[in-house]
C-alpha positions in Angstrom: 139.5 68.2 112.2 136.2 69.4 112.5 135.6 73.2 114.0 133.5 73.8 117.5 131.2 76.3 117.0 130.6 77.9 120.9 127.8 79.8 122.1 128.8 83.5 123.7 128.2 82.0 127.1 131.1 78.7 126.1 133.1 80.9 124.7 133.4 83.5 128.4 134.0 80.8 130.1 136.2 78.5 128.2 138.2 81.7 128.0 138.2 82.1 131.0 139.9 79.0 132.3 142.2 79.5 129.8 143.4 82.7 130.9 144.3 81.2 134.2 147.3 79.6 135.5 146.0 76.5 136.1 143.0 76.5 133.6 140.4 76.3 136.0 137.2 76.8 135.1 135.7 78.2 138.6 135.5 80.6 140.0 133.2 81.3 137.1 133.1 85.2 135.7 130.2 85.1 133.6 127.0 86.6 134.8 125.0 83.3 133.8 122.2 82.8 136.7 120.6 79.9 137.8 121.4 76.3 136.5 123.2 78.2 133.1 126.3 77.4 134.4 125.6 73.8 134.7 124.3 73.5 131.3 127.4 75.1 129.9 129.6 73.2 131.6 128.1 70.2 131.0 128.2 70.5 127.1 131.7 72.0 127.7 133.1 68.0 129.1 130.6 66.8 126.5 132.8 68.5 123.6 135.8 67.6 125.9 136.6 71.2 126.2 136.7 70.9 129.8 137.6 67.6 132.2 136.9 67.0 136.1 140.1 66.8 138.0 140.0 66.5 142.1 139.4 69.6 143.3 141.9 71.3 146.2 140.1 74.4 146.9 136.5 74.1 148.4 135.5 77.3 146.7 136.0 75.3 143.1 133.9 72.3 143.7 131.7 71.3 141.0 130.6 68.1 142.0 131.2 65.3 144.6 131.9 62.0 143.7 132.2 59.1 146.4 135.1 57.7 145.2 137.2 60.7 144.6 135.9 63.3 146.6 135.5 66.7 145.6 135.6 67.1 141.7 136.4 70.8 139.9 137.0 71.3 136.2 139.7 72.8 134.4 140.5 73.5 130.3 141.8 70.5 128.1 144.7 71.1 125.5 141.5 70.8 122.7 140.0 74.2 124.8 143.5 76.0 124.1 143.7 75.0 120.4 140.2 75.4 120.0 140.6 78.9 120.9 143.8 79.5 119.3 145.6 80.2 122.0 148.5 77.3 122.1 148.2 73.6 121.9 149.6 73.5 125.3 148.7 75.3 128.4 151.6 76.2 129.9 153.0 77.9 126.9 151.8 81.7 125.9 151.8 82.3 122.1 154.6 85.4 121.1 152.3 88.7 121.0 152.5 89.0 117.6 150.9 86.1 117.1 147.1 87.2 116.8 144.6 84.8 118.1 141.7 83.2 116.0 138.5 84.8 116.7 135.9 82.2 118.4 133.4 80.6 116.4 130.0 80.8 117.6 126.5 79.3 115.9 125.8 81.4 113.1 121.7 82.2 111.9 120.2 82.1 115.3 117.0 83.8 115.9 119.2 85.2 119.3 121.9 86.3 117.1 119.3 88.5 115.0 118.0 90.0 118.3 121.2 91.0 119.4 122.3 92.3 116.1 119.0 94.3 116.1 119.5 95.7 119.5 122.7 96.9 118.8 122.6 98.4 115.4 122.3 102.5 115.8 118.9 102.9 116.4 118.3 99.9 118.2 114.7 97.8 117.6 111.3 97.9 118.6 109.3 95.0 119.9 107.2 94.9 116.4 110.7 95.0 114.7 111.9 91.9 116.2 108.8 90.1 115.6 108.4 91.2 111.9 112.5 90.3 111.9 112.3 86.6 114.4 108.7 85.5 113.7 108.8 85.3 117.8 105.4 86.4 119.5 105.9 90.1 121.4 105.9 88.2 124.8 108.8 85.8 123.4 110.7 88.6 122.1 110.0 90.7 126.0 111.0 87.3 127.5 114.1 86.8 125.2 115.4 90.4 125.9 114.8 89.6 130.4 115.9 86.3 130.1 118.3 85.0 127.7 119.9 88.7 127.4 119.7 90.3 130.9 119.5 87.2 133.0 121.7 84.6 131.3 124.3 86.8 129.2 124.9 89.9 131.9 124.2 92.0 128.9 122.5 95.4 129.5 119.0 95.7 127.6 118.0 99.6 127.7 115.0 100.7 126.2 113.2 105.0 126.0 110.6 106.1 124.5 111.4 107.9 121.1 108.2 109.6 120.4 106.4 108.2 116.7 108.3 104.9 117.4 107.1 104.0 120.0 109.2 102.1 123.1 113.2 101.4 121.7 115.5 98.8 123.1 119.3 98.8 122.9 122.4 96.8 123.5 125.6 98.6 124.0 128.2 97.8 120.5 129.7 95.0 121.0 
């Protein structure tokens, strides 16, 4: 069986679902703005990850389709398994039973940002694009975007005097 690698953002929300009851996917969590969530979910029913089910809460809807009305999504058996939790949803695995870590895409130009930004000292802008390749701008625009905007995670930066201007992720 071949392994699904999930981005950070696939992998907060598929376990999400699947630490609920009923394996719904919204209400979503995740601090993802704009169309993110979309995107993510969309790739999630791609995978099959996820499937659309008719939705009984208003609050959960994720689409309407004329036929069946309101449409939500909720975790597939593969989105258990997939994250090791069971291969059914209804069962819990015994506690000492540890659960595989997530696999996420490895080698990303994102990953080595985020790896710079939390090792000790954290990274300057002319770090990264020494590090990336990225353009300073792409790098700035990396760190308020993808980081801040789309993965809630907290970019700090001060001023560490013969560095220069120092950004930092809290350790993961």
């Amino acid at each position: 069986m071949t392994q699904i690698l999930l981005s950070d953002a696939q992998a907060v929300i598929l376990s999400t679902a699947c630490a609920r009851e009923d394996g719904a996917v919204f209400p979503v969590t995740a601090s993802l703005k704009g169309g993110a969530v979309g995107n993510v979910c969309k790739s999630l029913l791609k995978l099959g990850l996820i499937e659309e089910i008719a939705a009984t809460d208003l609050n959960t809807v994720w689409r309407h389709d004329e036929e069946r009305g309101p449409i939500t999504l909720r975790a597939t058996p593969l989105a258990y398994s997939t994250l090791g939790i069971t291969d059914e949803p209804g069962e819990t695995p015994p506690p000492e039973t540890p659960t595989a870590p997530v696999k996420r895409r490895k080698g990303t130009k994102q990953e080595t940002l985020i790896e710079m930004l939390r090792a000790e000292g954290g990274a300057t802008i002319d770090e990264i694009v020494a590090q990336t390749g990225w353009q300073s701008h792409t790098v700035r625009g990396a760190m308020s975007g993808a980081l801040k905007k789309k993965l809630g995670l907290e970019v700090t930066s001060e001023k560490i005097e013969g560095r220069g201007r120092v950004y930092r992720l809290p350790a993961a």
